[in-house]
C-alpha positions, 0 to 999 in steps of 0.5 A: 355620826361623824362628818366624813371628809365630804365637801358639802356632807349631808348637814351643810348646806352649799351656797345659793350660787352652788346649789341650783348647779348641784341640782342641775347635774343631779337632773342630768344623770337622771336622763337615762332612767327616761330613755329607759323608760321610752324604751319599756313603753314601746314594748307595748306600743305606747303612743308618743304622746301617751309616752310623754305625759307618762314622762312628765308625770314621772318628773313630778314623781321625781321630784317629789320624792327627792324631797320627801327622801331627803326629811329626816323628821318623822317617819317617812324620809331617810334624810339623805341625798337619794333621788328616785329613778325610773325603777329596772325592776318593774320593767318586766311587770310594767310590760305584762300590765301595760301590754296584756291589760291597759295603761289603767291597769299598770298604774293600779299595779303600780298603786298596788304596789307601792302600797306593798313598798311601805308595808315591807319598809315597816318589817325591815328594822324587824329583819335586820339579821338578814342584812348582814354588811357582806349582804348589803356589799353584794347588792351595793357591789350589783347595783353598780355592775347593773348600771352598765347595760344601760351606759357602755352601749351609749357611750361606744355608740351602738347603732341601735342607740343612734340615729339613722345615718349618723357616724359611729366613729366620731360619736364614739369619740364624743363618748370618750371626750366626755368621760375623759372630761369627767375623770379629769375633772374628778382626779386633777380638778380643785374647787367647782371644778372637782365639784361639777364633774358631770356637768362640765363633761356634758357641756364639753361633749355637747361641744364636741358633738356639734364641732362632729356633727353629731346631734341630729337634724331631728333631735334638734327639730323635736325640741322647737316643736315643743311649747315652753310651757303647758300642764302635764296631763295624764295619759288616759284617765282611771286605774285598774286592778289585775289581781293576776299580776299581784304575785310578779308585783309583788316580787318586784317590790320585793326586788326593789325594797332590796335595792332600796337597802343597798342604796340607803346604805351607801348614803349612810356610808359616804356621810359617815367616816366612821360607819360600821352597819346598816341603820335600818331605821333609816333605812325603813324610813327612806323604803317608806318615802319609796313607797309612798312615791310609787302610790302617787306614781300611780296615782298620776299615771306614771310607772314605778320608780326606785331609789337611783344608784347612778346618782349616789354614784355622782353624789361620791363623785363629787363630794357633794351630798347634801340634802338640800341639793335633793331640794333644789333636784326636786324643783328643778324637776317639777319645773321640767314637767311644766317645760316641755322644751327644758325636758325635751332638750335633756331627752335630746342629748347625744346618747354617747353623752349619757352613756358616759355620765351613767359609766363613770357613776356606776364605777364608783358604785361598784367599787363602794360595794366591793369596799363594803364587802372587804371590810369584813372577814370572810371565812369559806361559807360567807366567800362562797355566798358572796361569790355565788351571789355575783356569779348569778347576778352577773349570769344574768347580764351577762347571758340573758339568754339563759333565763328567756323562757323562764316563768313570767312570775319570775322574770322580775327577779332573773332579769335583774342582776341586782334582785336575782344576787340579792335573793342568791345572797339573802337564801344562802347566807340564811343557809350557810349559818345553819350549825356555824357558832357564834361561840368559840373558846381558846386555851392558853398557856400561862407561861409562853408567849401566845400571840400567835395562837391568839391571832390566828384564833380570832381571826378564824373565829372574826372570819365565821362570823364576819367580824370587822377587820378592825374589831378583830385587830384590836381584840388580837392586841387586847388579848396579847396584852392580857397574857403578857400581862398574866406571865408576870406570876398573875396567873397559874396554869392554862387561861381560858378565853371565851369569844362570843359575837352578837353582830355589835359586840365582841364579847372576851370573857377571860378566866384563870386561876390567880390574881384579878389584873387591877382596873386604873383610871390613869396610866402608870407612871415611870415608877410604878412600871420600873419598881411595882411588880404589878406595874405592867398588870397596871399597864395593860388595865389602863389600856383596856379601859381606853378601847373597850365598850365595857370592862370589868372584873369579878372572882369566882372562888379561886378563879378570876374573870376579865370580862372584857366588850369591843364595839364591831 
């Protein structure tokens, strides 16, 4: 892995000074998830202080996690910075245990289903085909779009988000001081100042709500009332099972694991300035830290959780992805659990101020994913799989209504736009490779200037396969120079390119009728290019050997072969 430009990538280590700050404002952006996650209890008429102790436990598991995801010794644990979050995914499933069987019953669920999270991390090196880069790009690209229910409503101050009585207007101004505040930090900002984005824009909107009198009466009221410190507790003791809702469960696990992909790629991505795929056995390992995370979840009484966008959002933000930034995260958030007034006070900040810190994180978010899925070549199959994927994530943002009176069984996925575009996506990338070759062959005249028969056959061939821009590219000047060099009286009559694409390798088999291209070790010098005849064959056997993976030559009969692999 090459170290990216980053300012603390995911080996440094920040200074003490920087640390428990970059923690600080990881913590922040985690806000959202547990008004979330208020919001899903009350579906089923949680009591306040049954909320609370859900809350706080869920701290832990927060915080625990972090940790845990950030190992990168053993088998559990990705290695990177990628806090968990409430998970989205298991609202719809929290509410069908919670309301129709009992609090015990959503964490034995919820037991259950981690359990399911690990099984499936352990499949995911096994099924890598079904993760292709356009795959992963389109879930990466939906996990930014699906974190936007959750901050514009926030930030333009809808009613329902405020307090009775409070001023639309000035709230809405709060919003746009403290994401402005964010975006100028990060486009003109230099030194801490680029590296705390998120958390000086808070501490800018939290001025300018108290300058607009928007924080209330109550929100203020209800972080005295609580004590600094006290144990967290569970909120009614006992788990259950409820083999009925196995199969909703299982679908939701099956939603998040995808998720999990997505996210973990993006943490592999940023960290790498030369990534190309996927490492899934990474990747099973932090699904694995996941999952572990969920059993103790429901082990200590709290609801699932799932790695979060929003803060991989921030970590690119702010260049700073270090794991031990999830160390310092993950104390502070444990801490928190012991602190009711900490925690109450983070839970007390003006909702514009959190919708703005989840928008400007999920921007970067779904432009990564754009990036992700352009970095490829797309033929027709794969631009119509990637944009039917978006479509019906986006339908069900976009128009909930649509899929209101579909199977309990099924709203796990329908009501996610992220686990709905990943299983349109995963169905018909599967589908639309069905009869589509990873095998092609070109012929070439030997007497003519080919090149742009040679660029547009590969590029058609990189695009059905969706090959890499720069693997094609590099191919197309390869191949050039080949021929070029065969003009010379090397070859006679047609040459005959066999292309052949495994998703890590594209492979050139080039045969024709003449004399091998001579293989050197060291560029020709002026002589040799000027006076040998074979001086340019030369050439071009000296710049192979610089970019290919692996080249040789062999004869077969009369026929020569140049075997020729470039890394995708």
């Amino acid at each position: 892995m090459k170290p990216s430009t980053l300012t603390y990538g995911v080996d440094d280590t920040p200074p003490l000074s920087a640390l428990a700050t970059l923690g600080l404002q990881q913590l922040l952006i985690g806000a959202a998830g547990w008004v979330m996650m208020a919001t899903a209890l009350a579906a089923f008429s949680t009591s306040a202080g049954d909320t609370q102790s859900i809350l706080r436990m869920s701290m832990i598991v927060t915080g625990l996690g972090a940790i845990l995801q950030a190992n990168r010794r053993g088998p559990i644990g990705s290695g990177y910075l990628c806090p968990p979050i409430v998970a989205p995914a298991f609202f719809s499933t929290a509410v069908l245990a919670g309301g129709g069987y009992g609090l015990p019953t959503l964490f034995g669920m919820t037991t259950l289903a981690g359990a399911l999270e690990v099984a499936l991390a352990r499949l995911l090196p096994r099924i890598r085909a079904l993760f292709p880069p356009e795959v992963i790009g389109v879930v990466m690209t939906m996990v930014g779009v699906a974190v936007m229910p959750a901050g514009f409503p926030r930030l333009l101050a809808d009613p329902a988000t405020l307090s009775a009585g409070a001023d639309q207007g000035n709230n809405v101004a709060v919003g746009f001081i403290t994401l402005i505040t964010m975006i100028g930090c990060t486009a003109w900002g230099r030194g801490l100042v680029k590296l705390f984005p998120l958390l000086i824009g808070i501490c800018v909107g939290v001025a300018a709500a108290v300058a607009l009198d928007c924080i209330p009466p109550s929100a203020v009221q209800s972080v005295v009332d609580q004590p600094w410190m006290s144990w967290p507790h569970r909120a009614v003791p006992g788990i259950a099972v409820e083999w009925s809702l196995l199969l909703p469960f299982t679908i939701a696990s099956i939603a998040t694991s995808l998720k999990n992909v997505g996210d973990l790629t993006m943490c592999q991505k940023i960290n790498d300035s030369e990534w190309t795929r996927t490492d899934m056995a990474s990747v099973s390992r932090g699904a694995t830290a996941q999952g572990i995370g969920n059993i103790v979840a429901g082990l200590l009484g709290t609801v699932s959780h799932n790695t979060s966008s929003s803060n991989i959002g921030l970590a690119i933000a702010s260049g700073a992805t270090s794991r031990t930034i999830a160390y310092s995260f993950g104390l502070l958030m444990v801490s928190c659990a012991f602190l009711p007034k900490v925690a109450a006070t983070i839970t007390a900040l003006p909702p514009p101020i959190t919708g703005a810190a989840v928008v400007y994180c999920c921007c970067f978010m779904m432009l990564a994913g754009i990036q992700l899925l352009t970095s490829r070549l797309l033929d027709a199959r794969r631009i119509l799989m990637a944009g039917c994927a978006l479509a019906f994530g986006l339908s069900g943002g976009l128009m909930p209504h649509l899929y209101a009176n579909a199977p309990h069984v099924l709203r796990p996925i329908l009501n996610s736009p992220v686990s709905l575009s990943a299983i349109v996506a995963l169905v018909l990338n599967y589908v639309m490779q069905l009869g589509n070759t990873r095998r092609t062959r070109l012929t070439l005249p030997a007497d003519t200037d080919n090149y742009v028969a040679i660029r547009d056959g590969l590029l058609h061939f990189g695009a059905s396969v969706a090959a890499r821009k720069e693997t094609i590219t590099m191919a197309t000047e390869s191949l050039h120079h080949v021929m070029e060099s065969l003009t010379t009286g090397l070859a006679a009559g047609d040459v005959t390119v066999d292309l052949t694409f495994d998703e890590y390798n594209l492979d050139l088999d080039v045969s024709y009728e003449g004399q091998a291209i001579e293989l050197v070790k060291t560029r020709p010098d002026r002589d040799t290019l000027l006076n040998d005849p074979t001086g340019l064959a030369k050439l071009t056997g000296w710049l192979l050997g610089q970019r290919a993976e692996r080249l040789r030559v062999r004869t077969d009969g009369n026929r020569c072969h140049l075997l020729l692999r470039l890394a995708n």
